[in-house]
SEFIDO-37493 format. One record per residue: residue in one letter; x, y, z of N, C-alpha, C in turn. Coordinates in steps of 0.2 Angstrom, whole numbers, plus 5000, padded with zeros to 4 digits. Last residue first. Example, Ala and Ser with C-alpha at 12.3 -4.5 7.8 and 13.67 -1.06 7.14 Angstrom:
# SEFIDO-37493
S506449895035506849955036506450005039
A506649725039506249785039506649845039
***
This chain:
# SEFIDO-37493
X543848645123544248575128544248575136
X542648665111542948665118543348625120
X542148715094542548665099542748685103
X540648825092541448805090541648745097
X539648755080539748755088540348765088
X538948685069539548755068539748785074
X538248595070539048575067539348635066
X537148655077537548605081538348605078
X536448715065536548745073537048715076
X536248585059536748635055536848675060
X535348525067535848485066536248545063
X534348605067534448615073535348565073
X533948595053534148675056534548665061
X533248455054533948505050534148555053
X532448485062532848445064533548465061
X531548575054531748605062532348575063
X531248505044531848555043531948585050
X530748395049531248385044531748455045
X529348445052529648425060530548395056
X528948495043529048565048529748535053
X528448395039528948415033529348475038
X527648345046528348305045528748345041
X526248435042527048455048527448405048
X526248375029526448435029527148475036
X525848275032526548265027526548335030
X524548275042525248245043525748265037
X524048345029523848375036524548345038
X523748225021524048285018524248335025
X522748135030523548125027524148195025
X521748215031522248225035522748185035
X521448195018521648275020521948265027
X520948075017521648125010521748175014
X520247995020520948025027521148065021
X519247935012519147995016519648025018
X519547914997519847905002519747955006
X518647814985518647894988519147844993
X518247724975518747774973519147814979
X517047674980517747624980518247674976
X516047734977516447734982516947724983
X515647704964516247774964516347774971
X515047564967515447574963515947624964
X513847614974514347584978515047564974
X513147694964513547724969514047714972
X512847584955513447644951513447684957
X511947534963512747484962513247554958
X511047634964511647594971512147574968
X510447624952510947694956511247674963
X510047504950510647524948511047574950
X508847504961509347464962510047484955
X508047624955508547634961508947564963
X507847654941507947604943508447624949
X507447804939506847774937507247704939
X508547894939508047894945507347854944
X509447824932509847834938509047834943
X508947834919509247794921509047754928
X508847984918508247934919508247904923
X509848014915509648034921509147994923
X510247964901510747944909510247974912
X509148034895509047944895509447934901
X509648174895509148144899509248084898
X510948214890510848204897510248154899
X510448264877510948204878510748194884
X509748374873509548344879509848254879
X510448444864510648454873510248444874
X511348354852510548354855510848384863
X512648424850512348404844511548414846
X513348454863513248504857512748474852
X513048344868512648384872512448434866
X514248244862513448234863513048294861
X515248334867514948324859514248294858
X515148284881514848354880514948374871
X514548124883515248184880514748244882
X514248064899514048094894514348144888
X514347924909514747944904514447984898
X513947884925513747864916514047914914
X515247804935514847834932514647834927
X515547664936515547694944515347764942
X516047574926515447574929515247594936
X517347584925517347554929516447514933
X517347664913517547574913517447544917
X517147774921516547744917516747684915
X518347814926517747804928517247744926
X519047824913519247784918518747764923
X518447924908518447874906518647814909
X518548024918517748014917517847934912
X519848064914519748064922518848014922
X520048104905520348024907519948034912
X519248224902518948164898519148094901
X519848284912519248274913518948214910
X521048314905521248284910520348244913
X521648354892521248314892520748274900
X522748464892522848404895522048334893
X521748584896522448574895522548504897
X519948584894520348584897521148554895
X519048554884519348574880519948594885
X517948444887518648424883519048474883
X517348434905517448464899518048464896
X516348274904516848304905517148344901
X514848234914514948274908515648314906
X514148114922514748154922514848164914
X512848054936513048064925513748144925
X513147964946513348024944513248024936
X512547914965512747894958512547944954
X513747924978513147974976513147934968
X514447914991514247874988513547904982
X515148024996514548014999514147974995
X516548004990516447975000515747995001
X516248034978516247964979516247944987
X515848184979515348124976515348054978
X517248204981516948234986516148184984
X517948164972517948144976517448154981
X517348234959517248154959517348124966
X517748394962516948334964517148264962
X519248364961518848364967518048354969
X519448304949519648264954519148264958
X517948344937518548364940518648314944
X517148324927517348254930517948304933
X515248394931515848384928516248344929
X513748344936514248364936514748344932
X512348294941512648294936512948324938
X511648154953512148234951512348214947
X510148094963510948094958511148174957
X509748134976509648034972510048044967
X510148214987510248214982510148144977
X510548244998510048244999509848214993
X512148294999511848215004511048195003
X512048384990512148324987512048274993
X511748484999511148444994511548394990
X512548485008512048475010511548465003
X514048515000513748435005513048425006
X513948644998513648594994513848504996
X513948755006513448695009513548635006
X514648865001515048825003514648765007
X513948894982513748894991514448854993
X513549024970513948964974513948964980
X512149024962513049064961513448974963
X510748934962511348954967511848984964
X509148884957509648904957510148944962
X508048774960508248824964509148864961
X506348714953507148734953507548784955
X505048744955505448684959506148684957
X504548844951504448844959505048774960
X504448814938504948854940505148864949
X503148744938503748714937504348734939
X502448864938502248794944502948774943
X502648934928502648964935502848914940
X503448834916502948874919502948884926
X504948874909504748834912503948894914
X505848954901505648884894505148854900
X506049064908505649084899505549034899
X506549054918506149094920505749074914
X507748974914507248934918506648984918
X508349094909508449044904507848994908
X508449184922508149194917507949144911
X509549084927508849104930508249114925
X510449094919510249024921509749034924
X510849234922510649194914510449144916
X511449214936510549284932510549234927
X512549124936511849114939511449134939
X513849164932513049134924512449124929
X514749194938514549234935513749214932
X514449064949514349144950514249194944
X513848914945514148984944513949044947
X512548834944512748884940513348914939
X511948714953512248764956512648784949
X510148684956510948694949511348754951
X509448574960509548614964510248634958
X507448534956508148534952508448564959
X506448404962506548464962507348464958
X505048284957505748304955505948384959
X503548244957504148254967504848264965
X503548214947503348264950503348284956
X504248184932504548164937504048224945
X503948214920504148134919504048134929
X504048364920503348314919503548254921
X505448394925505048384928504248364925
X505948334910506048284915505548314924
X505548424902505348344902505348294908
X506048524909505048514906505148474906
X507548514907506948524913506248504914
X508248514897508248444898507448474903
X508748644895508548624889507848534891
X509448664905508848694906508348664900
X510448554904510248554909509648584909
X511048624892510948554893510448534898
X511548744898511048744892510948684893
X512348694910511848724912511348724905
X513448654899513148594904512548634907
X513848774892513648704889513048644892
X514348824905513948844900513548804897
X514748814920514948764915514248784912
X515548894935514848854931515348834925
X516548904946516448944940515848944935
X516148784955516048864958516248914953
X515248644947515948704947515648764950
X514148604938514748644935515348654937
X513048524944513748584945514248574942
X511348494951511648494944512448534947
X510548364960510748384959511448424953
X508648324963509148334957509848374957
X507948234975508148314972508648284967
X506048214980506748214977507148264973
X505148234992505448274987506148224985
X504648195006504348134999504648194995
X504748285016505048205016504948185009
X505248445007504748405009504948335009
X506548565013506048515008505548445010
X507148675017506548665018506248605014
X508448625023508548645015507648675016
X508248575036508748625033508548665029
X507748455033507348505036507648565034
X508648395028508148405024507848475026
X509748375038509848425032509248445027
X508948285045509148355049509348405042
X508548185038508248235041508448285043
X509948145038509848165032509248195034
X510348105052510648155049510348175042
X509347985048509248065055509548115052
X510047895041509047925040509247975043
X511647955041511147905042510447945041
X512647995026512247995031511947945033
X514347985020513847965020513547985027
X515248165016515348065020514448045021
X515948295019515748245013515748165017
X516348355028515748355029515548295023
X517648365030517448315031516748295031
X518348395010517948425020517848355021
X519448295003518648335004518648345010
X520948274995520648284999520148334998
X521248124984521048174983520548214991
X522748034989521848034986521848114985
X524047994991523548014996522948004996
X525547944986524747954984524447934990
X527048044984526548004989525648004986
X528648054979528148064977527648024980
X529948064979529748114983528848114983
X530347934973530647944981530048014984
X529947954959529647924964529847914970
X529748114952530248064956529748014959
X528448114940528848144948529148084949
X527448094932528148074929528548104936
X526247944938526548014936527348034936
X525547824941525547864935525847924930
X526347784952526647774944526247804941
X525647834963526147854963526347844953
X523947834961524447784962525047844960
X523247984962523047914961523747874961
X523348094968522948074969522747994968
X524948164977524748134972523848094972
X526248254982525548214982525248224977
X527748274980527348264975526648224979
X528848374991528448294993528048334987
X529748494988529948434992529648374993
X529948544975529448524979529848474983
X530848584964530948614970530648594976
X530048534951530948524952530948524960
X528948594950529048524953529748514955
X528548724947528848714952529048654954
X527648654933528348714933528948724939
X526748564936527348534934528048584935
X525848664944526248624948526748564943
X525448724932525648754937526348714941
X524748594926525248634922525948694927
X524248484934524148564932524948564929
X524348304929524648354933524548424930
X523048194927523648234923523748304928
X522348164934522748114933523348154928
X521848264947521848234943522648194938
X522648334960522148314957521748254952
X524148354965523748354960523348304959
X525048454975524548404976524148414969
X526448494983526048504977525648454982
X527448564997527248524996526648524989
X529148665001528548664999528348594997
X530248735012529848685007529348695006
X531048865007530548855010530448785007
X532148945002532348885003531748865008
X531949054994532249065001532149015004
X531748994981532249054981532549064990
X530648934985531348904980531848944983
X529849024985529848984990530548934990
X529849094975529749114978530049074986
X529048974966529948994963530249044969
X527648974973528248914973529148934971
X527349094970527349074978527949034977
X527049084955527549144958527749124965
X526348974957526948984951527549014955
X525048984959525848934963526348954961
X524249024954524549064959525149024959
X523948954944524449004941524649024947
X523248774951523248844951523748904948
X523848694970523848704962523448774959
X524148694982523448644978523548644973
X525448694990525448734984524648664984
X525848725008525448675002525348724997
X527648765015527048785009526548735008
X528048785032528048745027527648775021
X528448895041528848825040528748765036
X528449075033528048985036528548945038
X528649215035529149165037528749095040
X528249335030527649265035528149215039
X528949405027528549435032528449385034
X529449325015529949365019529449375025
X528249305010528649245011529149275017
X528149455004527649425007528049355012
X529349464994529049505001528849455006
X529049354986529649324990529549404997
X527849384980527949334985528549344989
X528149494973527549514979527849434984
X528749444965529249504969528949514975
X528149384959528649324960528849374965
X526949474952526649414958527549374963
X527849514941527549544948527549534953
X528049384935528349424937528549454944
X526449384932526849304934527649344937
X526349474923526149444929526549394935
X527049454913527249484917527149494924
X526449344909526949334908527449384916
X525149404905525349364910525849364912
X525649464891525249524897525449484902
X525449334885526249394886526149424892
X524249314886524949264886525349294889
X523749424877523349384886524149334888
X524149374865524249464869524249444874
X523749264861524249244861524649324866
X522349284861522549244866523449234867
X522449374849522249404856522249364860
X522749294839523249334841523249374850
X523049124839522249164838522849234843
X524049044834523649104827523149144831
X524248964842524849024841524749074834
X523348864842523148934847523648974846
X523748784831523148844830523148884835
X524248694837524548754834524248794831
X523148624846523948614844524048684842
X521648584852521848644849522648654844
X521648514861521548474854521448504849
X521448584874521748534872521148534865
X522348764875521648734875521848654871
X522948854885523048814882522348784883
X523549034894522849004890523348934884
X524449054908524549014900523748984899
X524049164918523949114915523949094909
X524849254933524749264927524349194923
X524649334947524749274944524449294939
X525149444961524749444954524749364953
X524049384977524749394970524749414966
X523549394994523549384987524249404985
X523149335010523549375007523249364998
X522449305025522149295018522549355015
X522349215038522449275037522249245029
X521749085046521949145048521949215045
X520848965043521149015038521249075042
X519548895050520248885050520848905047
X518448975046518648995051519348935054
X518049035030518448975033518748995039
X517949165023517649155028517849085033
X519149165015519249225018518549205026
X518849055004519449045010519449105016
X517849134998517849085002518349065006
X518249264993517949274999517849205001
X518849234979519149244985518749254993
X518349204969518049174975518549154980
X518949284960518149284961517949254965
X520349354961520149284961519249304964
X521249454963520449464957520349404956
X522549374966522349444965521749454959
X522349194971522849274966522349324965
X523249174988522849174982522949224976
X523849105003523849164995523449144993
X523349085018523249095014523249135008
X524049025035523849075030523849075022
X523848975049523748965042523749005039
X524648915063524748985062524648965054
X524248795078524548815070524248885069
X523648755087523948825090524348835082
X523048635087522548695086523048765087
X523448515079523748565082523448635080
X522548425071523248405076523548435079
X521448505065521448465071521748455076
X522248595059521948635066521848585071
X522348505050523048545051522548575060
X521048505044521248445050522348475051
X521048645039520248605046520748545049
X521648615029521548665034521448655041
X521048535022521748505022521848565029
X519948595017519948535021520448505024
X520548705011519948735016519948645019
X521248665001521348695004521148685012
X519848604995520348544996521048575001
X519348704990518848684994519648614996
X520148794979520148814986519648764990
X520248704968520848724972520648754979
X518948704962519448634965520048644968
X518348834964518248794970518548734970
X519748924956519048884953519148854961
X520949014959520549014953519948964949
X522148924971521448974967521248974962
X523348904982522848894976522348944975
X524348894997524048924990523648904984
X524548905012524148855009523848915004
X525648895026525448935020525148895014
X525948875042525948865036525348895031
X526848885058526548935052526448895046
X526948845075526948815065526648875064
X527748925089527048925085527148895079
X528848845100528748895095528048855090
X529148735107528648795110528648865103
X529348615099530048675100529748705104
X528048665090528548615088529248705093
X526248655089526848685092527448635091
***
């Protein structure tokens, strides 16, 4: 409460669980400091995983947009202005992106926030110019080390740039610009024995199971699942308290069932557990002796406050390369093993020697865990949490000073 009047803030992204799970945390401690705040969240219209921000019981409401999306693919250059049908998809959005601006500035009009978090994502686009337009602040946050494309387009307007790694890496003002980290739930944070009993039990699994955790991502990851099912026979023979837990995707999760139903036998098959997508994924990675996963920000972060050691498979063809720095900088540091996914294309059971690695010397997979710890910063989201309402307690103050200097004079 600011004044006796209710905060209202408006938290946008979507289109993959690295925009809406850092939401969803940044949510959670906004409710901490002020349980009487008023959250609402956009998203864009036919977003596949819009039902997760919608169960979040610190998310009040749940709006959508259109949003449109600039298909760019890295290391592709001027070829993609040959492939025609990607170049139709472009246009069409365009208009989207339009529609969405007209749906915002309504919507924005009804909601009337006191402040915007844009996470990133095509949604922001329209929210953010929207947000320009009737002089809302708004607050970015990126990710990784190269900024979404999204959030460079609104950048002009933003009132605070978070940031996940040092302020200089990125080309934002530097007065407006703040490195936080990358915000995780809080659930992400190492266990003790007890608490990790408590989630085994959970999970049904046996004291003496070890688990393997596989993700892609709340959209999955093609390449890396073929990998992963190609790799399983060996590694469950190698390994016979191995369980797999491969979180797929929603779309791929029949196929990736199917694909483990044909290469594995009955017995074997009992030990892999395929998921769509879960909002638990704390509970098997706290369970988990390694993970394979992609190198977005927000798994690396959410990996590194639970100290987990990781073979990371980053995908290249993301805008920017952002995965590949994002895994190379890592892996200089010896805080993950580092698998291309040009590997994987050649031999898809590149993966296997790294996993080994990791479950055949448990004194290295300490050091490569105590290693990707030293990246994490668990407060990111309640840092983020305070900028936001400083930003509320900025323009109340403003408001209240331009109220003031138009008072007419008395004598």
């Amino acid at each position: 409460m600011i004044g006796g009047r209710r905060v209202r803030v408006v938290m946008v992204g979507g289109g993959s669980g690295g925009h809406i799970t850092p939401i969803m945390a940044v949510a959670y401690q906004l409710k901490r400091l002020d349980p009487e705040v008023a959250i609402d969240y956009i998203g864009q219209t036919g977003d596949s995983l819009a039902d997760v921000p919608a169960r979040d019981p610190s998310i009040d409401t749940v709006h959508s947009v259109r949003a449109g999306k600039l298909r760019r693919y890295h290391g592709e250059g001027i070829m993609q202005l040959l492939d025609i049908p990607t170049v139709l998809k472009n246009i069409r959005d365009m208009a989207y992106v339009g529609i969405g601006f007209c749906q915002s500035l309504l919507l924005l009009r009804r909601l009337k926030p006191d402040v915007i978090f844009v996470k990133g994502g095509f949604v922001g686009v329209p929210v953010g110019l929207a947000a320009a337009m009737l002089r809302i602040p708004f607050v970015t946050h990126d990710s990784d080390a190269i900024p979404g494309l999204a959030n460079r387009i609104i950048s002009r307007w933003a009132a605070v740039h978070a940031v996940a790694l040092p302020a200089e890496v990125y080309a934002y003002p530097a007065a407006s610009t703040v490195s936080v980290g990358v915000p995780v739930s809080h659930e992400f944070r190492q266990r003790n024995a007890d608490e990790l009993a408590v989630i085994r039990h959970e999970l049904s699994l046996r004291p003496s199971q070890r688990v393997l955790l596989v993700t892609g991502g709340g959209l999955g990851a093609q390449r890396l699942n073929d990998a992963v099912i190609a790799m399983s026979p060996d590694l469950l023979r190698r390994y016979p308290e191995l369980g797999i837990v491969h979180l797929a995707g929603r779309s791929q999760s029949r196929q990736v069932e199917e694909q483990y139903d044909t290469i594995l036998s009955p017995d074997d098959r009992e030990r892999v557990e395929v998921i769509g997508f879960t909002d638990q994924l704390y509970k098997f990675s706290a369970v988990a002796e390694a993970v394979i996963t992609r190198a977005g920000g927000n798994s690396i972060a959410e990996f590194a406050a639970q100290a987990k050691p990781c073979v990371v498979v980053p995908n290249p063809i993301l805008a920017g390369g952002h995965q590949t720095k994002n895994a190379k900088v890592l892996a200089d540091r010896s805080a993950v093993l580092l698998v291309e996914e040009t590997e994987i294309a050649i031999q898809p059971k590149a993966v296997l020697p790294a996993i080994r690695k990791i479950l055949d010397d448990p004194a290295y997979a300490a050091d490569l865990a105590r290693s990707l710890r030293t990246v994490a910063k668990p407060d990111a989201a309640h840092r983020l949490a305070m900028i936001l309402l400083e930003q509320v307690s900025h323009t109340n103050t403003a408001k209240e000073k331009d109220s003031n200097d138009v008072q007419p004079q008395t004598t």
